[in-house]
N, C-alpha and C positions, 0 to 999 in steps of 0.2 A: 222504634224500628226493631226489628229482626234480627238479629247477626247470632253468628258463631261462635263461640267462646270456650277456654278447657276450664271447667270446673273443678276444684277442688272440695269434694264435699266429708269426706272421710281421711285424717291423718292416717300414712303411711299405707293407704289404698291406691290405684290409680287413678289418675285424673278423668275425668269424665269432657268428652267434647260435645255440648249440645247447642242446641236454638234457643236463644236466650232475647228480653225483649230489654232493649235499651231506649231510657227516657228521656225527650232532645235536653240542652245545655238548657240549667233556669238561671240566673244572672249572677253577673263573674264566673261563668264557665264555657269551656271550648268542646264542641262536636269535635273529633280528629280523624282521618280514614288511618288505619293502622298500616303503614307498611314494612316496618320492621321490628322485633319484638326479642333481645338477648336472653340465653337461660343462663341467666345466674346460678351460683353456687348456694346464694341466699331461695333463691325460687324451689332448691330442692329443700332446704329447711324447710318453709313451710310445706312441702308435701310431707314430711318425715315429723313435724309438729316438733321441731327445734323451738321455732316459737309458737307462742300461745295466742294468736292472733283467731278472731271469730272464722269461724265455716258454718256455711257454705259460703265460700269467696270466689271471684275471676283472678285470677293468678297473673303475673307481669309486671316486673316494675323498669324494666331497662328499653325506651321503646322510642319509636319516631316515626313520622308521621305529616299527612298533609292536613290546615282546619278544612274542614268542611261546613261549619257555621258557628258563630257567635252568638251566645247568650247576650240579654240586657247588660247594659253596662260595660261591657269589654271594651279596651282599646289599643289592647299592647299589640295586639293579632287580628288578622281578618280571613278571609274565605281565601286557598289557595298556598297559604302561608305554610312554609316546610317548617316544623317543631320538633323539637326533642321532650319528653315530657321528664320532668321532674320532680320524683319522689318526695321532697322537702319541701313542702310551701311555709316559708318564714310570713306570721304574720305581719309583723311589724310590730306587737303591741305588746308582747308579752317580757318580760324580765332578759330573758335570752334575748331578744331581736332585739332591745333594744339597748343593749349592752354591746353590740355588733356578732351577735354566736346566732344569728337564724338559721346556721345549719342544725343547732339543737334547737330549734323552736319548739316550744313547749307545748305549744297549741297544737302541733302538727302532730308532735306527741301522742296526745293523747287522742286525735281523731283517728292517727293511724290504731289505736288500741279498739275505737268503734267501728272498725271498717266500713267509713263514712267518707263522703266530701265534706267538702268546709261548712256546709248549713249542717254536719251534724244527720241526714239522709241517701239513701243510695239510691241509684238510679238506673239499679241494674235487679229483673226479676227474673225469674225461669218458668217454663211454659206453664208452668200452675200458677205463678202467678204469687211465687212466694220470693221474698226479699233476699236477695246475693250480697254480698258485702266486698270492698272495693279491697284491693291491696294496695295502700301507699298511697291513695290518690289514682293513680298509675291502672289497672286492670291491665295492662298490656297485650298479652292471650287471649286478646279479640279483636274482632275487625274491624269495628270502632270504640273509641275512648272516649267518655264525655271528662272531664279532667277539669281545675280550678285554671284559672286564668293564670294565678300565679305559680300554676306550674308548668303551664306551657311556653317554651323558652323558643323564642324564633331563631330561626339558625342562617346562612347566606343559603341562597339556593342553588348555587351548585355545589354542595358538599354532595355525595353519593347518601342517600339516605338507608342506605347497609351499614354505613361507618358511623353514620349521625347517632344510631341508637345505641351507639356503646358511650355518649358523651353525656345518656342517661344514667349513667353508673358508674364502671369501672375504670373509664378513663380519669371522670375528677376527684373518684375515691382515690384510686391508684397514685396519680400525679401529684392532687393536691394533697395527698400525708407526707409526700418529699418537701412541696414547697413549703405549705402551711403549714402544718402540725413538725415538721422537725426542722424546717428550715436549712435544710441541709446545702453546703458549702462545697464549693471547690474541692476536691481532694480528699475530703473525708470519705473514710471508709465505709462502706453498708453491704450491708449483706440482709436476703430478703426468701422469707419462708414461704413457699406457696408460688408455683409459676402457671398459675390459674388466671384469668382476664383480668384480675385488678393488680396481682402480683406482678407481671407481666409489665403494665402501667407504673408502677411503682420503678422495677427496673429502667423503664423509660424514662422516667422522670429523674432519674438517680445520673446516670448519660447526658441526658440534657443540660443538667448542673455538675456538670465532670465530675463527679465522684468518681473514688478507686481506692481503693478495687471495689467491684460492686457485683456481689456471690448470692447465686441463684440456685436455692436447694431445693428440692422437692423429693418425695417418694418415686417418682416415675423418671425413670433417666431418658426416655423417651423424647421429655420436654425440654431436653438440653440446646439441642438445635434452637430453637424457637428462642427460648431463652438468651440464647447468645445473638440472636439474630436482631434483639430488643434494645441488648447491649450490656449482655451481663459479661464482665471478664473471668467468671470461673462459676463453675457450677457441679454440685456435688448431691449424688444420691443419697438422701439421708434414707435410705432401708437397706441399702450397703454398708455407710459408714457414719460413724457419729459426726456431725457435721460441726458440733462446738470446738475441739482441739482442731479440727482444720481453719473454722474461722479465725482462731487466733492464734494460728502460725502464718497465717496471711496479711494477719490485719500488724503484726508486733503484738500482740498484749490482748484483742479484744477490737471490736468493731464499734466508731464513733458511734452508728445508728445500726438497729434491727427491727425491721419489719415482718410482721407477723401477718402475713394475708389469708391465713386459711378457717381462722375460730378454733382452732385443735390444741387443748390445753397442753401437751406433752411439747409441742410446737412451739406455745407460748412461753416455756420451760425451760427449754434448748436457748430460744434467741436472748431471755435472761443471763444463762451463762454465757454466752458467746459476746457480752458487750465489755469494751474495755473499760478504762477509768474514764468516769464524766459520761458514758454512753447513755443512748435514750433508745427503749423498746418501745416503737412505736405498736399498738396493736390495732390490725383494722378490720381483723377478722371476727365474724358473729359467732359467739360458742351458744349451745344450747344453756338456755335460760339456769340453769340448775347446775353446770358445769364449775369446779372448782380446780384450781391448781398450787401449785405446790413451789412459789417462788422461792430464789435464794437472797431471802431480804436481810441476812446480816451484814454483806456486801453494798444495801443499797444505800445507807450513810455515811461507810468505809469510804466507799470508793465514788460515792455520790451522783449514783445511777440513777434515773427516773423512770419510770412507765407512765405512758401516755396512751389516750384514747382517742382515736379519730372518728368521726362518722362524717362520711361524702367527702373528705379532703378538704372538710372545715371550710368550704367553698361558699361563693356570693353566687347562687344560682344564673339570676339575671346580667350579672356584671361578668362573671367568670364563662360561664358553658359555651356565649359567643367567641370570648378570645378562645377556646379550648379549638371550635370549629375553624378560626382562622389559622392556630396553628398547623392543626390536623392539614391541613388544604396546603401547608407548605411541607409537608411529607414527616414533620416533628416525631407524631405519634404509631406512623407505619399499621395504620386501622387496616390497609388493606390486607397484612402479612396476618394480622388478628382471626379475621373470620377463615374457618376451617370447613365450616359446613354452613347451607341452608337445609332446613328441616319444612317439611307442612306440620299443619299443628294437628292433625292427627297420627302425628310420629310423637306425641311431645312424651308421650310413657318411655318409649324406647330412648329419647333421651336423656330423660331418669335415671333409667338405668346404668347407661356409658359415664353417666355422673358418680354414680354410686360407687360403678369400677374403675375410675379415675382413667378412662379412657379418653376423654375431652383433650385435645391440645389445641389450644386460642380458644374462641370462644365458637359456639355453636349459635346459631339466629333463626328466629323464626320468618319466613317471606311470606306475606301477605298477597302478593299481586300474582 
């Protein structure tokens, strides 16, 4: 079939939106009609070729959507079914899944490195008739998805499916680093870099498990409101002021947890100093593949500090993303206060750019319908 798609075919060039020809689902995969599609912070890496993933690619990985038909084999989903699609397909079989970490599944790994589905082929060409490579599984910057089974997660049907595609990403990146990856307590202090869509979550998630103080920094003071409105109790411009001696005149000494949401090593740097004794830097941010920094690791046996790595909030795709939709639906996550704009997708350049200028406050979506 026919559809529309924004192409990515040249790093750090514009996106390209053309008529692309999509191949129905071949077994264990889902047809999806796209109707909502998030721009990540990660979606502008790959324009910018942070990462080294194949191009020519369809760009999207935060997205939701109704199936529109079932490959051979399927039975989790059927025609009609509202879905969130999710980036991580755990296969079950490999070292990681079966150790219980399918959020690093290894397999996924490395198919995301082919810009493949699970057989290892893509099923997206462009009018010549030459091969596109998938992002994530996900393509989401198009108007249909053909996607693995196991990444299409069924949601209840009345969530708003504006809000459902942010529970393709930043909401169980965001949330699940509080719960999963730091397990973060009552009362403990955190403070979190980055008040971008998963940062954002993270502060939510911080709220939700009483944390406090719970300090929300970013370069744009702009994003304070927002911020606060999440449930951050204090928040501080870090291109005004150094934000680590604030952290730790707030926190007594140093903040139990710091979250790092943006991939920005100087970032990564700051939340190292800012954590007290026993603290954990959590980081959930992508830095460009070749990026290095410059920790203060003689403190980290002194004072018996950790750094920690999260990807997707260490989350059970199938078990997790549905509680994530129940909460949302009891106003938990505040999805609606999130979305800032609807974009068409031939604006998606222009919102590259507002990304690049850190003009974004909540998250930006692409509308389909």
């Amino acid at each position: 079939m026919k559809i529309k798609a924004a192409v990515l075919r040249e790093f750090k060039k514009p996106v390209s939106i053309e008529e692309i020809e999509l191949a129905p689902p071949k077994a264990n995969e889902v047809l999806v009609k796209t109707a909502y599609t998030g721009y990540c912070h990660s979606d502008y890496n790959f324009i910018i070729g942070a990462f080294k993933f194949p191009i020519p690619l369809v760009l999207g990985h935060e997205a939701s959507g109704v199936v529109e038909a079932v490959g051979p084999g399927v039975t989790s989903v059927k025609k009609g079914d509202h879905v969130v699609a999710a980036w991580m397909c755990p296969c079950g079989h490999c070292p990681e899944c079966t150790s219980g970490k399918g959020h690093i599944c290894r397999t996924s790994h490395e198919i995301h490195a082919a810009g493949t589905l699970m057989d290892k082929t893509s099923r997206l060409t462009d009018a010549k008739g030459n091969r596109l490579n998938h992002q994530t599984f996900v393509s989401g910057f198009a108007e249909y998805m053909v996607i693995p089974e196991l990444g299409a997660i069924k949601i209840r049907d009345d969530m708003p499916l504006d809000q459902a595609c942010f529970l393709g990403c930043c909401v169980p990146t965001g949330f699940g680093a509080v719960y999963n990856a730091a397990a973060v307590k009552p009362g403990d202090s955190v403070a979190i870099w980055g008040m971008g869509g998963i940062g954002l979550n993270v502060v939510r998630g911080a709220k939700l498990r009483s944390a406090n103080p719970i300090i929300g920094i970013d370069l744009e003071g702009s994003k304070e409101a927002i911020a606060r409105e999440f449930g951050a109790t204090h928040f501080i411009n870090s291109s005004k002021k150094d934000p680590v001696p604030i952290v730790q005149e707030l926190t007594g000494g140093g903040a139990k947890f710091c979250f790092e949401a943006i991939g920005d090593p100087g970032a990564i740097t700051q939340a190292s100093w800012a954590l007290g004794l026993g603290g954990q830097l959590t980081q959930i941010g992508l830095t460009p593949q070749e990026a290095m920094t410059g920790l203060p690791l003689a403190y980290t046996p002194i004072h018996c500090k950790s750094v920690v790595g999260t990807l997707y909030g260490n989350v059970r795709t199938h078990e997790d993303i549905p509680t994530l939709a129940d909460m949302a639906m009891k106003g938990d996550f505040r999805l609606d206060k999130l979305i800032s704009k609807k974009f068409k997708i031939e604006e998606i350049n222009e919102v590259g750019d507002a990304m690049e200028k850190r003009q974004i406050i909540g998250r930006w979506i692409c509308a389909w319908d």
